[in-house]
N, CA, C and O atoms as a CHARMM CRD file, in Angstrom:
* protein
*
  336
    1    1 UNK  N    111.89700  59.93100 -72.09600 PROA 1      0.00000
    2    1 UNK  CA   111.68300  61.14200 -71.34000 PROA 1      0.00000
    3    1 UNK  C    112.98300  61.48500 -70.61700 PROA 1      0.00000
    4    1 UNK  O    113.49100  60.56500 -69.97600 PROA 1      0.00000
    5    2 UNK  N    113.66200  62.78900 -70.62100 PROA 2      0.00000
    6    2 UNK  CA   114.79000  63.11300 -70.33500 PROA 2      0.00000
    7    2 UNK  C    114.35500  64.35400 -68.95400 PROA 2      0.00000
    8    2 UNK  O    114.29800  65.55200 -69.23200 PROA 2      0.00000
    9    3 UNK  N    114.12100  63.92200 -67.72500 PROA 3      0.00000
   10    3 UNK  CA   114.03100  64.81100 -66.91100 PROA 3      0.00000
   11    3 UNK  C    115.99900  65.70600 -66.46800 PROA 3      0.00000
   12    3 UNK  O    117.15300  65.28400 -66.38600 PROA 3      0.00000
   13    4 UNK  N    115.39300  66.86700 -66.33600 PROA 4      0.00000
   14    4 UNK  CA   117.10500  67.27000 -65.75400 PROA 4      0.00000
   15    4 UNK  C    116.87600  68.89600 -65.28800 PROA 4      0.00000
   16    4 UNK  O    115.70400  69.27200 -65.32500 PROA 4      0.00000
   17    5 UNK  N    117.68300  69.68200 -64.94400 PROA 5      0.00000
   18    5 UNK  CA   117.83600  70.80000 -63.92800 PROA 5      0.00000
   19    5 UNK  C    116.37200  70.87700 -63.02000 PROA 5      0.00000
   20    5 UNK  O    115.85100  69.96500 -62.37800 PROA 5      0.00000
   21    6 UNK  N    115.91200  72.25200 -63.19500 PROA 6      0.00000
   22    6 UNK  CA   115.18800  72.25100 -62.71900 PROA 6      0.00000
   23    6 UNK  C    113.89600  71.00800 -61.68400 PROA 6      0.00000
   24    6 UNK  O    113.69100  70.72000 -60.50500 PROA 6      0.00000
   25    7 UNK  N    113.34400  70.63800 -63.02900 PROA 7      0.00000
   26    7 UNK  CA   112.60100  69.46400 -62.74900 PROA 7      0.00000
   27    7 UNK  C    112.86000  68.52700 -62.16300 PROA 7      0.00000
   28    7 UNK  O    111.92600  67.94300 -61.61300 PROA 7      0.00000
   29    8 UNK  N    114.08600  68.04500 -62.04600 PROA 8      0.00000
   30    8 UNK  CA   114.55500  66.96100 -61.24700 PROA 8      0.00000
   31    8 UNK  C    114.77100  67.31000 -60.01600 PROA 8      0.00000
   32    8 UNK  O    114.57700  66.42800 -59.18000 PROA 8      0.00000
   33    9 UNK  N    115.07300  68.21400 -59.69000 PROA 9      0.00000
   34    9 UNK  CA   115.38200  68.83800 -58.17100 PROA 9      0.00000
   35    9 UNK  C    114.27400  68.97600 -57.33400 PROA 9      0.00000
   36    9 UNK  O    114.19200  68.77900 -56.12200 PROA 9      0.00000
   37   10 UNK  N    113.11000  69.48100 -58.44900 PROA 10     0.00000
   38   10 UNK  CA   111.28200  69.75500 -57.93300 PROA 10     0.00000
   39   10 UNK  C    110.86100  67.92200 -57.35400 PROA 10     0.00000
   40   10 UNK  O    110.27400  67.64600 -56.30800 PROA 10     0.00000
   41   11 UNK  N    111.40100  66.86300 -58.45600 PROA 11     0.00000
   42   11 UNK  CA   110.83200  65.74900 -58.25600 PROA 11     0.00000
   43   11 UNK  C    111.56800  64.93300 -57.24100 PROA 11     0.00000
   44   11 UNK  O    111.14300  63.88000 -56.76500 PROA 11     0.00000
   45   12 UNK  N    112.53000  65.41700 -56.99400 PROA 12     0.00000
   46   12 UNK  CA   113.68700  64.87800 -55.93000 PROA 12     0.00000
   47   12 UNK  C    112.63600  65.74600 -54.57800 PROA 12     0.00000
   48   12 UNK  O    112.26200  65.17200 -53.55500 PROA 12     0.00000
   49   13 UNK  N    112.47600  66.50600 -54.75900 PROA 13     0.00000
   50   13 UNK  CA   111.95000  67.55200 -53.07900 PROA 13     0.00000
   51   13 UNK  C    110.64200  66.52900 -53.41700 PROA 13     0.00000
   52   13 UNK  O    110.85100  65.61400 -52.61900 PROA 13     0.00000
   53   14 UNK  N    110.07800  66.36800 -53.75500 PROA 14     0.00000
   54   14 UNK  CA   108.32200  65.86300 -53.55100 PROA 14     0.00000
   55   14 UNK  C    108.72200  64.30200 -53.30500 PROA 14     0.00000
   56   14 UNK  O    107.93300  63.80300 -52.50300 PROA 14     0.00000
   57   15 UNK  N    109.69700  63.39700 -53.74800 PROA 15     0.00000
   58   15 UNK  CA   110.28800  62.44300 -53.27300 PROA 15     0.00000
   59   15 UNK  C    110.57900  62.05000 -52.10900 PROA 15     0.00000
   60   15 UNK  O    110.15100  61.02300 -51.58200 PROA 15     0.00000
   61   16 UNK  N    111.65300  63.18800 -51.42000 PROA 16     0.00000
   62   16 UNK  CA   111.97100  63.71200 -50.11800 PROA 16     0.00000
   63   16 UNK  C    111.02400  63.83400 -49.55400 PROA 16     0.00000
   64   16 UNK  O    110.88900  62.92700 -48.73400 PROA 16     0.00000
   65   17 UNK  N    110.09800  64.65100 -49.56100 PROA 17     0.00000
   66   17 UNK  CA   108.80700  65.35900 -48.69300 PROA 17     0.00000
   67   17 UNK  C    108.05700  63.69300 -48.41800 PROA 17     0.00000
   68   17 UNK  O    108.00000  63.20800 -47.28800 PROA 17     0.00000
   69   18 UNK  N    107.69300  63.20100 -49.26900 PROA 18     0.00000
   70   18 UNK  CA   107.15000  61.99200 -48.82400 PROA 18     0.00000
   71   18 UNK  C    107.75000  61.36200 -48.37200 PROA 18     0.00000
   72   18 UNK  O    107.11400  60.83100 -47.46100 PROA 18     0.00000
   73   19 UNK  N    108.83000  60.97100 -48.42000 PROA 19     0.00000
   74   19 UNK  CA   109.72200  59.98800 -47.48200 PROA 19     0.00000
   75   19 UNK  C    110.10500  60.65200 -45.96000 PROA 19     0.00000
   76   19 UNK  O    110.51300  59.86500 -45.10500 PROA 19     0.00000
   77   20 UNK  N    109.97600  62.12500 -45.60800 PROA 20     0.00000
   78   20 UNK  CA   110.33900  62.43600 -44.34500 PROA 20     0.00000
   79   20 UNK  C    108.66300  62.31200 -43.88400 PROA 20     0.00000
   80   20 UNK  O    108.43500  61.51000 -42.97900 PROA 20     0.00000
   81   21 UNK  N    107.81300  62.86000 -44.30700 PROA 21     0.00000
   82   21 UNK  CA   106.17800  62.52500 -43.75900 PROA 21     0.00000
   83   21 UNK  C    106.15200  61.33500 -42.94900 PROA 21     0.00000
   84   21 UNK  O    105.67100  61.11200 -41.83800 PROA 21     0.00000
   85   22 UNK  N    106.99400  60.38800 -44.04900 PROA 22     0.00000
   86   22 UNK  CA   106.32800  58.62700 -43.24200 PROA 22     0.00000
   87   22 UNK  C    107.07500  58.70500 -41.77200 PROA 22     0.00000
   88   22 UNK  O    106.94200  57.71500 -41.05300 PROA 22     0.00000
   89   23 UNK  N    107.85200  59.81600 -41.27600 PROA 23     0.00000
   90   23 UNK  CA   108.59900  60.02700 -40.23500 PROA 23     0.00000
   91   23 UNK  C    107.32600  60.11600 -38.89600 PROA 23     0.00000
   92   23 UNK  O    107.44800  59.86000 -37.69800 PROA 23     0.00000
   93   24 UNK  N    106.49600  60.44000 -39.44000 PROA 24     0.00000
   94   24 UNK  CA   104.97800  60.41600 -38.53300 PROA 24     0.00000
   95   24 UNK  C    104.66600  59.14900 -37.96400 PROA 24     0.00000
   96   24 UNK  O    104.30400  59.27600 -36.79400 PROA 24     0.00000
   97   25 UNK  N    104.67600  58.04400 -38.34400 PROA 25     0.00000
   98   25 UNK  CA   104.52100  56.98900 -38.29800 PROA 25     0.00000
   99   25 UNK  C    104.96800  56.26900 -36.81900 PROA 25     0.00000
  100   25 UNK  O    104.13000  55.83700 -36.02800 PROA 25     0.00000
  101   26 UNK  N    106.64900  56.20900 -36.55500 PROA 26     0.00000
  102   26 UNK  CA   106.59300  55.51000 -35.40600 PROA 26     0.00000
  103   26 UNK  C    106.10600  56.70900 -34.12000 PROA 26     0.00000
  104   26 UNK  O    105.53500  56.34600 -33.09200 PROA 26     0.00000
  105   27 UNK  N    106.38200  57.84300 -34.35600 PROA 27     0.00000
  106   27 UNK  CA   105.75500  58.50400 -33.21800 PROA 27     0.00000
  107   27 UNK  C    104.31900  58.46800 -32.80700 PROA 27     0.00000
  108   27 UNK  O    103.91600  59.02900 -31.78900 PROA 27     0.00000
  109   28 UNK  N    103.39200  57.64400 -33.80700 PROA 28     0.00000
  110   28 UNK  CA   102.05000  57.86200 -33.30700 PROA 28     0.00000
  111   28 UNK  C    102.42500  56.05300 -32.84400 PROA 28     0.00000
  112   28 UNK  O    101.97400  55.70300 -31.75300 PROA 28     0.00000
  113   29 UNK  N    102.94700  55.35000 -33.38800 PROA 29     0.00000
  114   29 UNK  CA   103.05400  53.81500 -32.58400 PROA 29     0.00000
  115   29 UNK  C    103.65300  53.87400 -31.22800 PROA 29     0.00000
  116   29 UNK  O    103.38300  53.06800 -30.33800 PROA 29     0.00000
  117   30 UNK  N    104.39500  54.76600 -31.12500 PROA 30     0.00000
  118   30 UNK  CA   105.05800  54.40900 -30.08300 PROA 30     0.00000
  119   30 UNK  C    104.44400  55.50300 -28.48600 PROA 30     0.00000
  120   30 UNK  O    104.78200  55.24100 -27.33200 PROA 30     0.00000
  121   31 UNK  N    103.48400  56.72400 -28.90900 PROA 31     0.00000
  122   31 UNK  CA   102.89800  57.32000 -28.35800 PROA 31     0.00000
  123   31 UNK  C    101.39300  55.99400 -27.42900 PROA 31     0.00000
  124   31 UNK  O    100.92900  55.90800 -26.29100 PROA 31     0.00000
  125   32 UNK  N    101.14900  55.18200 -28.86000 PROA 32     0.00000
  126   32 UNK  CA    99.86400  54.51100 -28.23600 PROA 32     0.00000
  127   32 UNK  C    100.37600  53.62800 -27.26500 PROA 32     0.00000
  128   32 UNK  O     99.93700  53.42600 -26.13300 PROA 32     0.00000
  129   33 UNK  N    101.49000  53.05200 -27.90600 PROA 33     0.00000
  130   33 UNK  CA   101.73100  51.66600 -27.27100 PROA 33     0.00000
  131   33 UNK  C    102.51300  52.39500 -25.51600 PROA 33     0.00000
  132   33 UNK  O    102.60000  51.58000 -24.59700 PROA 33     0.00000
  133   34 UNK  N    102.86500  53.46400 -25.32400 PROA 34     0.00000
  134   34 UNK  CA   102.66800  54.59600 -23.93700 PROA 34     0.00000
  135   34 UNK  C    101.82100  54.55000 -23.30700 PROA 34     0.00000
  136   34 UNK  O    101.59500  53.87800 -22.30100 PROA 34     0.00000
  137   35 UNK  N    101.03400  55.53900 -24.03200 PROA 35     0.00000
  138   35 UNK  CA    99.47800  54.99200 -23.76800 PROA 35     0.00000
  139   35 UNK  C     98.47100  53.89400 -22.97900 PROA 35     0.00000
  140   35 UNK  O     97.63900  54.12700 -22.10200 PROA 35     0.00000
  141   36 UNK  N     98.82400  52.68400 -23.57300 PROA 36     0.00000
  142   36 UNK  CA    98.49700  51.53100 -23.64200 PROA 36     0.00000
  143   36 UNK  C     99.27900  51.22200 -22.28800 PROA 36     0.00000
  144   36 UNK  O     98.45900  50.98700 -21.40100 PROA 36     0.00000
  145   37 UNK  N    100.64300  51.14200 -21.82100 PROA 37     0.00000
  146   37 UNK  CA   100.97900  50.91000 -20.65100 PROA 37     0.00000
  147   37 UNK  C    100.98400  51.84000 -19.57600 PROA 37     0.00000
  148   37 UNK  O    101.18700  51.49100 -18.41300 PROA 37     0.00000
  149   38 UNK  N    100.71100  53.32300 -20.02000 PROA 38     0.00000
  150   38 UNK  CA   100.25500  54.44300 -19.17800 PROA 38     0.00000
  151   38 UNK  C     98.52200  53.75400 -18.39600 PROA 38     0.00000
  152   38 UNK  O     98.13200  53.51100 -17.25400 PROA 38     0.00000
  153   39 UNK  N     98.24800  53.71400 -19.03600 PROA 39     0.00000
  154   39 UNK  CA    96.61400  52.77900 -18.65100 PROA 39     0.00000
  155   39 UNK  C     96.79400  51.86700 -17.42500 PROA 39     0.00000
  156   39 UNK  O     96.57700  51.91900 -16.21400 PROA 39     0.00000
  157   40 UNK  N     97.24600  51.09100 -18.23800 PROA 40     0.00000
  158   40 UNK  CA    97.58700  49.79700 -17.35200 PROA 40     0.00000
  159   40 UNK  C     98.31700  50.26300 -16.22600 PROA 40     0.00000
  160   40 UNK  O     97.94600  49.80700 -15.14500 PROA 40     0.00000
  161   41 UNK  N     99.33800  51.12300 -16.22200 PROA 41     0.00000
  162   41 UNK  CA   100.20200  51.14100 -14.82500 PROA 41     0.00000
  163   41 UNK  C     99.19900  51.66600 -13.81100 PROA 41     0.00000
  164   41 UNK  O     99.18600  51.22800 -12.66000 PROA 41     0.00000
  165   42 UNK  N     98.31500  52.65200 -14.25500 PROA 42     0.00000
  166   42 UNK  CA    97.21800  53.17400 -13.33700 PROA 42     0.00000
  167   42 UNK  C     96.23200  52.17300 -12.99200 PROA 42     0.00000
  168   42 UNK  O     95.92400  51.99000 -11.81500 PROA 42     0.00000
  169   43 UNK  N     95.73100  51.53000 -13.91500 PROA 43     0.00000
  170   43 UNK  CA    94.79600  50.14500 -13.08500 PROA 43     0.00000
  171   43 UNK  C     95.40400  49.43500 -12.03900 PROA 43     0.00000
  172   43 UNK  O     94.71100  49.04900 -11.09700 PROA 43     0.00000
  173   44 UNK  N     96.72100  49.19100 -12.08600 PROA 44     0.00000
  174   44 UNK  CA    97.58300  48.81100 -11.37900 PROA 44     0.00000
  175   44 UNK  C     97.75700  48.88000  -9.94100 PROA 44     0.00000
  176   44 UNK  O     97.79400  48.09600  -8.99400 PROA 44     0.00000
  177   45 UNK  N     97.88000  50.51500 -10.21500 PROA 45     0.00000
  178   45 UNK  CA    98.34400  51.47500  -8.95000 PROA 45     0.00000
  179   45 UNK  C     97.75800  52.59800  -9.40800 PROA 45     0.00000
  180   45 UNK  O     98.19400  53.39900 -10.23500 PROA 45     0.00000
  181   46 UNK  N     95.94200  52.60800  -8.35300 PROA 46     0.00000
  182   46 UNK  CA    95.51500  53.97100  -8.91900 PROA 46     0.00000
  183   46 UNK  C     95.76800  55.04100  -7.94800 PROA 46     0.00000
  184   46 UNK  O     94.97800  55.98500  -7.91900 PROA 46     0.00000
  185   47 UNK  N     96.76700  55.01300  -7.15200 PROA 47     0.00000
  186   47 UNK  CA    96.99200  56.22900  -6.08400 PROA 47     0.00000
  187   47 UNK  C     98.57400  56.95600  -6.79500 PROA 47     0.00000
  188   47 UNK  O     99.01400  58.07100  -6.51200 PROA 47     0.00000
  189   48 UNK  N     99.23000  55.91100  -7.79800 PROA 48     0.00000
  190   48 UNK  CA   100.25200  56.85100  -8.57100 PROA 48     0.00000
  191   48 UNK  C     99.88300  57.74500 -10.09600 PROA 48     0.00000
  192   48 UNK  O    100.68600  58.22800 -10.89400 PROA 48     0.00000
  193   49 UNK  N     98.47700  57.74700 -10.13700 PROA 49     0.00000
  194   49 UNK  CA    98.13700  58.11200 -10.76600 PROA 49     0.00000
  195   49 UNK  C     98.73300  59.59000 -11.90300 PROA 49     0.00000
  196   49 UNK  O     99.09200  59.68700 -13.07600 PROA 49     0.00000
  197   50 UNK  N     98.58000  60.43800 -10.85300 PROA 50     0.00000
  198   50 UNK  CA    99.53200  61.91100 -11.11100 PROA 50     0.00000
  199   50 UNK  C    101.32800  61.51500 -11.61800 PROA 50     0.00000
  200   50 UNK  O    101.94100  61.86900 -12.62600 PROA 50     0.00000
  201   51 UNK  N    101.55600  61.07400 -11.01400 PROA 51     0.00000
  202   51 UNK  CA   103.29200  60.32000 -11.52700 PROA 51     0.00000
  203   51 UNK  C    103.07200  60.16900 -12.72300 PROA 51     0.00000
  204   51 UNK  O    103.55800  60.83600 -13.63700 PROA 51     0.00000
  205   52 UNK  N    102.25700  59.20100 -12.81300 PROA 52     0.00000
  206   52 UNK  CA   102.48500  57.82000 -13.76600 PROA 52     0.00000
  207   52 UNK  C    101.96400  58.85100 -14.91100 PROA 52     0.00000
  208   52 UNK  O    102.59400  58.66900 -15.95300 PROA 52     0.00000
  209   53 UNK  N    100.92000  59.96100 -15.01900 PROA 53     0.00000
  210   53 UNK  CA   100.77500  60.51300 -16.32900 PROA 53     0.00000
  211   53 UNK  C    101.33500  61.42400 -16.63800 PROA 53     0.00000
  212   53 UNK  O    101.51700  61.63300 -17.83800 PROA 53     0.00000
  213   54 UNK  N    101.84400  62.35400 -15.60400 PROA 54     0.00000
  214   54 UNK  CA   102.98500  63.11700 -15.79600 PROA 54     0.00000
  215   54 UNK  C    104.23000  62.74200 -16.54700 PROA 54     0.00000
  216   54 UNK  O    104.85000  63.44900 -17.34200 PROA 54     0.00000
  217   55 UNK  N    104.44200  61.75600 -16.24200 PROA 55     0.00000
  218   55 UNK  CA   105.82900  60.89200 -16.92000 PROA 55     0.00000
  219   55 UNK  C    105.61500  60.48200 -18.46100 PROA 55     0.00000
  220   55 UNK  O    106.45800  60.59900 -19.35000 PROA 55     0.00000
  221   56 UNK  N    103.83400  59.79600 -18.63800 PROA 56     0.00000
  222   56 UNK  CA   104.01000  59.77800 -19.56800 PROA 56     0.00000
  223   56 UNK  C    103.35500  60.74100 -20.80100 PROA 56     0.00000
  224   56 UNK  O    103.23200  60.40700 -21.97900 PROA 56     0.00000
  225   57 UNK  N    103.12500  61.51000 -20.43600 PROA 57     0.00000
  226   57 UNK  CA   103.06700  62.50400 -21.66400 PROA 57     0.00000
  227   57 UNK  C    104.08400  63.45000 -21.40800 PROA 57     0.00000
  228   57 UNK  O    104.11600  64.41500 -22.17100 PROA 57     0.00000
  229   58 UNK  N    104.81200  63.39700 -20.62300 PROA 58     0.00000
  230   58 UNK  CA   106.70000  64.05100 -21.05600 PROA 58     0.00000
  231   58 UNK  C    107.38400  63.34200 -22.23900 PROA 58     0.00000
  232   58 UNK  O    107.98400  63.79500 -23.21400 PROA 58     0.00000
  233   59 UNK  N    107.05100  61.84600 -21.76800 PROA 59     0.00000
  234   59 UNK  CA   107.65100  60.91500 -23.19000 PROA 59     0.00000
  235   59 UNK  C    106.47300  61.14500 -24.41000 PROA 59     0.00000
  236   59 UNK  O    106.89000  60.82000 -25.52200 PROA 59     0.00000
  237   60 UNK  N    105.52200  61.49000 -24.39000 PROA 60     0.00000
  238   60 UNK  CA   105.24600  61.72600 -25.58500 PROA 60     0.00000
  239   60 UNK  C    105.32800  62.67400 -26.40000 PROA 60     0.00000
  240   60 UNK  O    105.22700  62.69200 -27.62600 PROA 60     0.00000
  241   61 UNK  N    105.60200  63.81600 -25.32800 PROA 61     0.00000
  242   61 UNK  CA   105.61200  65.13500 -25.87800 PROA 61     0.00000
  243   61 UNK  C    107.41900  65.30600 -26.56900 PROA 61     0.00000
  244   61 UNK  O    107.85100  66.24000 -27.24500 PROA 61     0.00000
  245   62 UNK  N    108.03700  64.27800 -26.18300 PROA 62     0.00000
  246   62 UNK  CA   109.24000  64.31400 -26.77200 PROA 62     0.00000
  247   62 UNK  C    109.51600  63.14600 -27.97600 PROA 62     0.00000
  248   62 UNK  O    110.43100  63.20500 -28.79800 PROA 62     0.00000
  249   63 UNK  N    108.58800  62.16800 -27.88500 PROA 63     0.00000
  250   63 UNK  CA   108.15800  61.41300 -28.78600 PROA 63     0.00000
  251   63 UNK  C    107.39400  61.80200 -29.77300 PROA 63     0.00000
  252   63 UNK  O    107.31700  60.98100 -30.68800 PROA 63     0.00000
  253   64 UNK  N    106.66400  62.99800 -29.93600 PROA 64     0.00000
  254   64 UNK  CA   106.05200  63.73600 -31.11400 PROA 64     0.00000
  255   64 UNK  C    107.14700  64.89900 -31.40400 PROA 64     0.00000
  256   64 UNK  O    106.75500  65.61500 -32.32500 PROA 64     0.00000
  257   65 UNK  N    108.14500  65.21100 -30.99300 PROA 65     0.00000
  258   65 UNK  CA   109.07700  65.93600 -31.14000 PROA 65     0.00000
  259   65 UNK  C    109.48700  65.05000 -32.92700 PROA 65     0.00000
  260   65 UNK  O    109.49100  65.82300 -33.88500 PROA 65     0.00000
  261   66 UNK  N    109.76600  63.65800 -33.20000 PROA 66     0.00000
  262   66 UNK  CA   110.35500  63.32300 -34.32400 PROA 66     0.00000
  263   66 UNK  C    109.19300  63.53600 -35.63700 PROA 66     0.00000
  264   66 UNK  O    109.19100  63.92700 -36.80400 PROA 66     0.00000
  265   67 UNK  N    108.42500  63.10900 -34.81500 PROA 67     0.00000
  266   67 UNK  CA   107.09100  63.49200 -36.13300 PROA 67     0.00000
  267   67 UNK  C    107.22400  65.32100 -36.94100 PROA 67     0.00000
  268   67 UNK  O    107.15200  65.69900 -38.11000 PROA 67     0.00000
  269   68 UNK  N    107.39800  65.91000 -35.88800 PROA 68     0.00000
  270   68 UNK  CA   107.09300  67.31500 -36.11500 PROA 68     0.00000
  271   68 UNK  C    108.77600  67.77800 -36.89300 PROA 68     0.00000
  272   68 UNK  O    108.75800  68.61500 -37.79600 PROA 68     0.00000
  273   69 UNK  N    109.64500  67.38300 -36.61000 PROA 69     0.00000
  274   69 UNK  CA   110.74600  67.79300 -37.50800 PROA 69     0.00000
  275   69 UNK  C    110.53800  67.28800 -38.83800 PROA 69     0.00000
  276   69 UNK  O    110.76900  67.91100 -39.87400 PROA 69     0.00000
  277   70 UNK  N    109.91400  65.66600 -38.70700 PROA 70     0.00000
  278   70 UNK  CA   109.45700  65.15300 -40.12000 PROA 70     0.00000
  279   70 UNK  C    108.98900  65.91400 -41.26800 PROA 70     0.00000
  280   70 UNK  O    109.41900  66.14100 -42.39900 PROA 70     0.00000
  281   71 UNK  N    107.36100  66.41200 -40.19400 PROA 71     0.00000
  282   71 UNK  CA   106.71100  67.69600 -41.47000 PROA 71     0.00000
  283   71 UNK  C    107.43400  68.90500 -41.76300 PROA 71     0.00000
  284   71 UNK  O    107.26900  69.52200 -42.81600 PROA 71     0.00000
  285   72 UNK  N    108.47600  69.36800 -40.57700 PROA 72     0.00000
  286   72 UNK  CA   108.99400  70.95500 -41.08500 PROA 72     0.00000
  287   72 UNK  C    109.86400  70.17000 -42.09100 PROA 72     0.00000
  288   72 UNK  O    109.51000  70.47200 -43.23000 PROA 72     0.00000
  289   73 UNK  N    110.73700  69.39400 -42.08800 PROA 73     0.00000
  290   73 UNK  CA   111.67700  69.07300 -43.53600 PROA 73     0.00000
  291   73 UNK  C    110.83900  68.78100 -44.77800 PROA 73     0.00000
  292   73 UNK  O    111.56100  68.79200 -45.77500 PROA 73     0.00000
  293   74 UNK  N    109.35200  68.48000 -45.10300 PROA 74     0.00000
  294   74 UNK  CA   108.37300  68.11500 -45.43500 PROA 74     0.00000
  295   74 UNK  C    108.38300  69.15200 -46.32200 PROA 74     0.00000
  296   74 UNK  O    108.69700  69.04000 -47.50700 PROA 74     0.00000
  297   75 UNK  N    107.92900  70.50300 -45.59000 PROA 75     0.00000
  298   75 UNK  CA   107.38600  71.13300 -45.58500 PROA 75     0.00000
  299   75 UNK  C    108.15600  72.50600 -46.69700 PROA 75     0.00000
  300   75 UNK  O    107.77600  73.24100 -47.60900 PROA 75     0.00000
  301   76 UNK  N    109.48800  72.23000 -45.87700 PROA 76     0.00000
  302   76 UNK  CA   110.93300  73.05600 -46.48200 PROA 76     0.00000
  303   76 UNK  C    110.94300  72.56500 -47.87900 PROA 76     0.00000
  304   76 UNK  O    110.91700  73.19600 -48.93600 PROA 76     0.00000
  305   77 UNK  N    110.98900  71.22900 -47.62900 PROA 77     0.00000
  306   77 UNK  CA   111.48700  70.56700 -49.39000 PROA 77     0.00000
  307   77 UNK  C    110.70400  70.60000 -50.75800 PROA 77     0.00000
  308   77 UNK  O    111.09800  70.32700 -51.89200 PROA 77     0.00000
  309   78 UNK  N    109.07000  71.15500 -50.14900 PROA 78     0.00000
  310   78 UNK  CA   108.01400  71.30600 -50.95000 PROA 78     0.00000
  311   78 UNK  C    107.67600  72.80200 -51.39800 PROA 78     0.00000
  312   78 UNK  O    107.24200  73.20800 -52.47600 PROA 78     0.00000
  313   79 UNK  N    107.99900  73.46700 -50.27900 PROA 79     0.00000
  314   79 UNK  CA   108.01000  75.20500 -50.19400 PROA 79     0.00000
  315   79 UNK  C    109.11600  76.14900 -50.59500 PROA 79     0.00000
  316   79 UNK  O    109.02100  77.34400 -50.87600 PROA 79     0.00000
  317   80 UNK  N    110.21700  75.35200 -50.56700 PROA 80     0.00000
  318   80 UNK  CA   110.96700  76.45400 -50.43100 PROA 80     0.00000
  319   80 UNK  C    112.23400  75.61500 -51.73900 PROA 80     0.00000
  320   80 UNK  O    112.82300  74.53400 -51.75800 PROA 80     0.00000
  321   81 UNK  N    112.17000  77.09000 -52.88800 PROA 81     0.00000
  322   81 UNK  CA   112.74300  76.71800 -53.97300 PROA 81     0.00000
  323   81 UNK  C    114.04600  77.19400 -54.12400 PROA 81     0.00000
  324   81 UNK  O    114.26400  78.40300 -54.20800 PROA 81     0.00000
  325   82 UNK  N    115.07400  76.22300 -54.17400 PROA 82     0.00000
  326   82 UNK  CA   116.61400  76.33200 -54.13700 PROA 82     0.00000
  327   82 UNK  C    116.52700  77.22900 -55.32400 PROA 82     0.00000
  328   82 UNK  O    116.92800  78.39200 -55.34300 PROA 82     0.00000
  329   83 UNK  N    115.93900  76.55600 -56.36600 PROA 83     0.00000
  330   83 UNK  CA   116.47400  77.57500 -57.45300 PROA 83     0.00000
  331   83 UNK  C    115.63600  78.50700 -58.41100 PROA 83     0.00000
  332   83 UNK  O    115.71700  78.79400 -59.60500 PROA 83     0.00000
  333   84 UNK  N    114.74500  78.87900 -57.31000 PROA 84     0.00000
  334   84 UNK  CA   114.39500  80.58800 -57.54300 PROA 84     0.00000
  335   84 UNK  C    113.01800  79.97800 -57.92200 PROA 84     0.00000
  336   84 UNK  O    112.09000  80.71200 -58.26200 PROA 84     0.00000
């Protein structure tokens, strides 16, 4: 089987597209494991309550920032055809 122009470029983007997707991945690990010590700091200290979640869904909301460039390159490489 001799893949080449066209087709290879289509199978290279659906290649791509899946490999930037798995870009989803540490942002939902690293959102929980936030999470997970966002919790705890409040059992902790439940009068810093307001701080302590404010702070951390700033870091998550910039921590889902990598996920979401993931799918737009995803998204580009699956949608949008270099060559016509």
């Amino acid at each position: 089987m001799n893949i080449s122009g066209q087709d290879l470029i289509r199978a290279c983007s659906a290649i791509g597209a899946g490999l930037a997707v798995i870009a989803g991945i540490g942002p939902g690990i690293g959102q929980g494991i936030a999470a997970g010590h966002g919790a705890a700091a409040v059992g902790r200290n439940p009068g810093a309550r307001g701080q302590i979640m404010s702070t951390m869904l700033l870091g998550q909301a910039v921590a889902e920032t990598t996920g979401l460039y993931g799918l737009l390159v995803a998204m580009l490489l699956l949608f949008v055809h270099p060559l016509g």
